[in-house]
C-alpha positions as CSV (number, residue, x, y, z in Angstrom):
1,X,-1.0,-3.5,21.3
2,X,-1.1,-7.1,21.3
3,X,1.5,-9.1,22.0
4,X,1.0,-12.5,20.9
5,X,4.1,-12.2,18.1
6,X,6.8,-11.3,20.3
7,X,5.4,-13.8,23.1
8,X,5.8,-16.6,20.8
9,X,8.8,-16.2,18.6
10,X,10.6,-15.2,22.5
11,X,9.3,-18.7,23.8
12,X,10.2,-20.4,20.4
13,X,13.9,-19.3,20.6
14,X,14.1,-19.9,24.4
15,X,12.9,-23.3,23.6
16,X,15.7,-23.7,21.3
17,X,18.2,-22.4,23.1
18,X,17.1,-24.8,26.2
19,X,17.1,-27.8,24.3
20,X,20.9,-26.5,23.1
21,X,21.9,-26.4,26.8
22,X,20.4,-29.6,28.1
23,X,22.3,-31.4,25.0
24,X,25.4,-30.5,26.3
25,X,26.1,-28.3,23.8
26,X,26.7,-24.3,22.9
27,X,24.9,-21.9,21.7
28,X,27.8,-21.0,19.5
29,X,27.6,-23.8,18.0
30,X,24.7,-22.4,16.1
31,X,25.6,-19.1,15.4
32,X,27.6,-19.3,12.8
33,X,28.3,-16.4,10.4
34,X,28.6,-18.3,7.0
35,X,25.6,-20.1,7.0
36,X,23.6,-17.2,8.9
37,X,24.3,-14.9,5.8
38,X,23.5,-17.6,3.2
39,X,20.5,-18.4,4.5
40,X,19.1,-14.9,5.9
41,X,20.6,-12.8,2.9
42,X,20.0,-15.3,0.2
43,X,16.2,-16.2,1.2
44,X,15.5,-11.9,1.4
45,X,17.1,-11.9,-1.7
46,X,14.9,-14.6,-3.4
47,X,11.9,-13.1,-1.9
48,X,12.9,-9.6,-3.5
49,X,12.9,-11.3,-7.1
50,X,9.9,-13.1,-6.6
51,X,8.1,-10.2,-6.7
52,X,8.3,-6.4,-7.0
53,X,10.2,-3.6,-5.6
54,X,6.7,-2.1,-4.3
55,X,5.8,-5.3,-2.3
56,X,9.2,-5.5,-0.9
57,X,9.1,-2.0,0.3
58,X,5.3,-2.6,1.4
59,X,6.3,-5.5,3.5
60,X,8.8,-3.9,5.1
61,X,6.8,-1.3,6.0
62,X,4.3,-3.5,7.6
63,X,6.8,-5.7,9.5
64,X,6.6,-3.6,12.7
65,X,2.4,-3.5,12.6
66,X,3.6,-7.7,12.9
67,X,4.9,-6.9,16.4
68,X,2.5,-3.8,17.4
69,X,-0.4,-5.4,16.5
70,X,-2.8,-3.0,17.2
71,X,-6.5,-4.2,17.4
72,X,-9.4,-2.3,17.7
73,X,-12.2,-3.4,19.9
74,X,-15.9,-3.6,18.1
75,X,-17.5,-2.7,21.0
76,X,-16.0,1.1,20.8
77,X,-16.4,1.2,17.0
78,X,-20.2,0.5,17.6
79,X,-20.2,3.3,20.1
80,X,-18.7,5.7,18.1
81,X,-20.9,5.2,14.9
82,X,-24.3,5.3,17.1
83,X,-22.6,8.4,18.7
84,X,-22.6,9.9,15.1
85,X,-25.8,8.7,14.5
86,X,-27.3,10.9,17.2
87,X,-25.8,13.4,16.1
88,X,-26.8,13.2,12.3
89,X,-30.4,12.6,13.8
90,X,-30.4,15.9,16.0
91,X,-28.0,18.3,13.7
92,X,-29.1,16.4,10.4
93,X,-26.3,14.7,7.8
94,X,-24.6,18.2,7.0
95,X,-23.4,18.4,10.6
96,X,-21.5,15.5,9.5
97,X,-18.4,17.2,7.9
98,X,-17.5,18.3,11.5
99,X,-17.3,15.6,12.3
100,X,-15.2,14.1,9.8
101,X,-12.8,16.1,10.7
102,X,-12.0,15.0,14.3
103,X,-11.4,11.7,12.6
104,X,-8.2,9.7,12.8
105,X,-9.6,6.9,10.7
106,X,-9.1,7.4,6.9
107,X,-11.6,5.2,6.3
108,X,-14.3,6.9,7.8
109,X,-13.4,10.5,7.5
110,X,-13.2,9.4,4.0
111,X,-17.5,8.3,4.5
112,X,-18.5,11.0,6.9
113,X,-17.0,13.5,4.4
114,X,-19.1,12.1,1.4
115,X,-22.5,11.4,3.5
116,X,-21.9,15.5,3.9
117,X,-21.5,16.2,0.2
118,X,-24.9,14.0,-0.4
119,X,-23.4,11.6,-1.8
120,X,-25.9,8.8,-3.1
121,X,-26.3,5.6,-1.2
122,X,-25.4,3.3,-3.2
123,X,-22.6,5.6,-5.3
124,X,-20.9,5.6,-1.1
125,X,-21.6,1.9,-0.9
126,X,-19.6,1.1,-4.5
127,X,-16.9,3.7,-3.1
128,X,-16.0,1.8,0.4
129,X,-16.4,-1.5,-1.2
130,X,-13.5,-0.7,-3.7
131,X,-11.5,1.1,-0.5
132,X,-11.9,-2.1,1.1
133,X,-10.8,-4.0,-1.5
134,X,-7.5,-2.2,-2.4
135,X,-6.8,-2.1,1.5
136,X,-6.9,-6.0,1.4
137,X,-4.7,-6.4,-1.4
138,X,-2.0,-4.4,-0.2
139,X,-2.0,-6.5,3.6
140,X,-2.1,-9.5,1.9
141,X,0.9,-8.7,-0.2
142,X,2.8,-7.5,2.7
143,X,1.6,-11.0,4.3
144,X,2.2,-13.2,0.8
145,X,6.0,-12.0,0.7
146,X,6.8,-13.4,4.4
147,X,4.9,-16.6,3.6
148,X,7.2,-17.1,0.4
149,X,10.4,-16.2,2.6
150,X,9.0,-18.9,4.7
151,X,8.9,-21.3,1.7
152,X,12.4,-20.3,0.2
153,X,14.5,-20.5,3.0
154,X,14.4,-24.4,3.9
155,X,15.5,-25.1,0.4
156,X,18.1,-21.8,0.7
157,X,19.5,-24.2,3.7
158,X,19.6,-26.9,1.8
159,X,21.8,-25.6,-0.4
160,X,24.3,-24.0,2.1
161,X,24.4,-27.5,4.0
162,X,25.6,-29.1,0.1
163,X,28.1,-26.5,-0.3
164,X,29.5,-26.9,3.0
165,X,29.7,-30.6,2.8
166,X,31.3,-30.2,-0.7
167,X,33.9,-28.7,1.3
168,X,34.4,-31.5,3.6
169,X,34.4,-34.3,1.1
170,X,37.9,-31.7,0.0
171,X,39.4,-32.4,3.1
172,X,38.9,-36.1,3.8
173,X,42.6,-36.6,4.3
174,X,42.5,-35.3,7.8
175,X,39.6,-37.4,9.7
176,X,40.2,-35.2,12.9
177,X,38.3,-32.2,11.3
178,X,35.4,-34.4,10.0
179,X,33.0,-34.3,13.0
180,X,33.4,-31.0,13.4
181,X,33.1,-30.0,9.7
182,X,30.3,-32.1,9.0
183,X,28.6,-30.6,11.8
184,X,29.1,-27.0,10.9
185,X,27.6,-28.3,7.3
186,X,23.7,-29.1,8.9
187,X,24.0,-25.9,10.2
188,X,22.7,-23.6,7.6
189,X,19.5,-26.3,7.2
190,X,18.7,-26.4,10.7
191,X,18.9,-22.2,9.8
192,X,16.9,-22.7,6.9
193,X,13.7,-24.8,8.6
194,X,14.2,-22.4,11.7
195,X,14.1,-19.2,10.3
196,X,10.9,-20.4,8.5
197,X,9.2,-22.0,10.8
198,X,10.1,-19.7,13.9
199,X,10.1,-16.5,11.9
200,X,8.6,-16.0,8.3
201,X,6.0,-18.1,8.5
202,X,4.4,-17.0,11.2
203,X,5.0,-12.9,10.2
204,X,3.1,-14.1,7.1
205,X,0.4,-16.0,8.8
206,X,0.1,-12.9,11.7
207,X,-0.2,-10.1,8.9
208,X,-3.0,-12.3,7.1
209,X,-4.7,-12.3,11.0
210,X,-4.7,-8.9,11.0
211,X,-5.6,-8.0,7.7
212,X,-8.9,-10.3,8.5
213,X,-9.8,-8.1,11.6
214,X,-8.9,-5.0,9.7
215,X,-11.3,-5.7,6.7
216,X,-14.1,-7.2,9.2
217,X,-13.3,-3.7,11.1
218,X,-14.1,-1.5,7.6
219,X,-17.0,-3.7,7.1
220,X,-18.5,-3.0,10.3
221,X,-17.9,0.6,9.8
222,X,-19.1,0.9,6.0
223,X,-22.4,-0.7,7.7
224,X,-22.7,1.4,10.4
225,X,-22.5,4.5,8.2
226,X,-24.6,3.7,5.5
227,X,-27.2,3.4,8.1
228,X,-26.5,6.4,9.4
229,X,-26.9,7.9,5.8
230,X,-30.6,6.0,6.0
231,X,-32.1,8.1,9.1
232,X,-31.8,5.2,10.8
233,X,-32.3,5.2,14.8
234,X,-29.3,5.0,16.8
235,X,-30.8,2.2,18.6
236,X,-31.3,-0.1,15.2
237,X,-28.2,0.7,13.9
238,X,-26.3,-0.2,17.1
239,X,-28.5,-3.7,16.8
240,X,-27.4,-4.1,13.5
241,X,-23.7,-3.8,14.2
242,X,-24.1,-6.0,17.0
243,X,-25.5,-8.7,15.0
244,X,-22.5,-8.5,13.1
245,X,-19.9,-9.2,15.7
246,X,-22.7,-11.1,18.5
247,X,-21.8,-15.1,19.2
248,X,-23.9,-17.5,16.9
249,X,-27.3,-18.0,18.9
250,X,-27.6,-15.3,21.2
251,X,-30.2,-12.6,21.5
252,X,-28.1,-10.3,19.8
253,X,-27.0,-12.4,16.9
254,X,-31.2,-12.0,15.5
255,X,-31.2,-9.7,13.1
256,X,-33.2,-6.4,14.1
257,X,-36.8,-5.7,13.2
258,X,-36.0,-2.3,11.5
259,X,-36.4,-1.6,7.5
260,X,-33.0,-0.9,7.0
261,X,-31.4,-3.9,7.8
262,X,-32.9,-5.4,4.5
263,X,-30.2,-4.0,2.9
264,X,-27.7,-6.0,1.3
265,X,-24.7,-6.8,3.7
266,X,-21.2,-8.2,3.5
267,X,-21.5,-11.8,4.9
268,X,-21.2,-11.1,8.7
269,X,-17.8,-12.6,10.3
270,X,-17.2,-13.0,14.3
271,X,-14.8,-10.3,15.2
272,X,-12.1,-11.3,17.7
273,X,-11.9,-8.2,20.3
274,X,-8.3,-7.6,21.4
275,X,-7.4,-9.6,24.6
């Protein structure tokens, strides 16, 4: 699990909060229910129309992998693909569907189950390129919507802080409640930038992180296997991966020697290893 979300949107609001307490102020002041509703209801409810009953439900759904964020390390994928590897070279490829079947990754029980069916090379390449593909649309739905709650809900406050102050310019026969009212009125904007900038917009931008390290994880895996399919030594094919995840200009980072690595390969990426 990493952290990082829950660190900073905790330190964002304490932040807030402290600056409300060194102002002189309350924290009730803040936390009022009209404008909380406008602008948390109306900017979910913008969001919803914007787009489709499927992406809502599929951003929902991906809200708590916001928090968990789970990251895997590439140094243990690389481990457990030349692990296979060994084991395709000693037991040969149909030893494979075993294997497949201890795995808790779709993704590659999903590739170790076709490199035992025989399927062709490039038909298996094809195949986890378009798996790839439809995994990073749906994560970068799930991270669009928060971006465009992010976007809506300034305005949304906007609009709450008009309506409020609609209702003061009613009651300008009484200047005591004034201060007070027209206070109350900035409210639901200082809601409106918050929420966005405290809450959606980094959800969005945190499910977009992930979704980068996810894909950059199935890439490293659809390498690792198709060279497994090759016959390809567990020592090149751990080289390989490496190259893909090594620092630019270390030893590592040259590509290896071996035949195989001619093949054609998604552009490689640095991988960020979980902290």
């Amino acid at each position: 699990m990493d952290p990082a979300t829950i660190i900073g949107i905790v330190l964002a609001f304490g932040a807030i909060i402290t600056m409300v307490f060194l102002e002189g102020s309350s924290i009730t002041s803040i936390l009022l229910p009209a404008p909380l509703i406008l602008v948390f209801g109306c900017t979910i409810a913008v969001g919803i129309a914007s787009g489709t009953i499927p992406d809502m439900i599929r951003a929902a759904r991906s809200l708590p992998r916001a928090f968990r964020g789970k990251l895997t390390q590439p140094e243990g994928l690389i481990a457990q693909v030349v692990t296979i590897a060994e084991k395709a070279r000693l037991d040969g490829l149909l030893s494979l569907e075993a294997e497949a079947q201890s795995m808790t990754d779709p993704f590659l029980k999903s590739a170790l189950q076709n490199i035992a069916d025989g399927m062709d090379g490039e038909v298996l390449r094809d195949l986890l390129e378009e798996q790839i593909a439809t995994e990073e649309r749906e994560q970068r739905a799930a991270a669009k919507f928060f971006a465009s709650l992010g976007g809506y809900a300034p305005t949304i406050g906007i609009i709450g802080t008009v309506i409020a102050l609609t209702h003061v310019l009613e009651r300008l026969s009484d200047p005591a409640t004034l201060g007070p009212s027209i206070a109350g009125a900035f409210v639901a904007t200082l809601w409106g930038v918050l929420s966005a900038n405290v809450l959606w917009l980094p959800i969005g931008a945190r499910l977009s992180r992930l979704a980068d390290l996810n894909i950059e994880r199935m890439h490293l895996l659809l390498e690792g296997v198709l060279a497994v399919q090759e016959g390809s030594q567990p020592r090149a094919v751990s080289e390989r991966l490496h190259a893909m995840i090594a620092s630019p200009g270390s030893k590592a980072s040259k590509a290896p020697n071996d035949k195989d690595s001619k093949r054609k390969k998604a552009k490689p990426k640095q991988f960020e290893e979980a902290a």
